[in-house]
C-alpha positions, 0 to 999 in steps of 0.5 A: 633366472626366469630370462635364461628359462625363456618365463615371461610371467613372472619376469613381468610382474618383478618388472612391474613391481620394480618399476612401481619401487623406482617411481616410489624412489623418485627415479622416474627414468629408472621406472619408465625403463622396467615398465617398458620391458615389463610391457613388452613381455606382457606383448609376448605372452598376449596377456593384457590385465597384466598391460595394464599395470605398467600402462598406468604407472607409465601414465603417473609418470608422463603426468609428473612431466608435464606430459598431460596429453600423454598420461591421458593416453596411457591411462586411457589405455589401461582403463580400455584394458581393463573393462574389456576384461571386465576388470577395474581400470586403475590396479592401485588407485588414484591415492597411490598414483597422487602419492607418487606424483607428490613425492616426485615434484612439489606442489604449486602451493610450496 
């Protein structure tokens, strides 16, 4: 409804929000997809508190891939977002991310 209207807003938060509900489901693809979209509209509307809320969870889920480096890189960018509006880094905190990381792979000591 909001994309025939040409609304970016709203459409990135229900993107957002989406994606975080796939990643809580275990489907990280399914996730990384409506977080990219997400973020492309974010671009559209230059609004970078709202970046930062896929960057992070982009960075949990590149962290369930073994992709050290790469979580590293998006959660480093979403804290840079968010100081420079003078803003907390992380939109869910650390407890959520593990959380997500836990229900996606199981733990070494399994």
């Amino acid at each position: 409804m909001t994309e025939s209207r040409g609304e970016s807003v709203y459409r990135s938060y229900s993107l957002w929000a989406l994606g975080v509900a796939a990643l809580q489901q275990g489907d990280g693809v399914q996730a990384a997809d409506l977080l990219k979209r997400c973020l492309r509209l974010t671009r559209l509307v230059h609004d970078p508190f709202t970046a930062a809320m896929p960057l992070e969870v982009l960075a949990w889920i590149a962290g369930t891939e073994d992709s050290a480096r790469r979580a590293a890189i998006l959660m480093g960018a979403a804290e840079a977002l968010g100081r420079a509006l003078g803003s907390s880094s992380v939109v869910l905190g650390s407890a959520s991310s593990r959380g997500a990381w836990r229900r996606r792979r199981p733990s070494k000591r399994e």
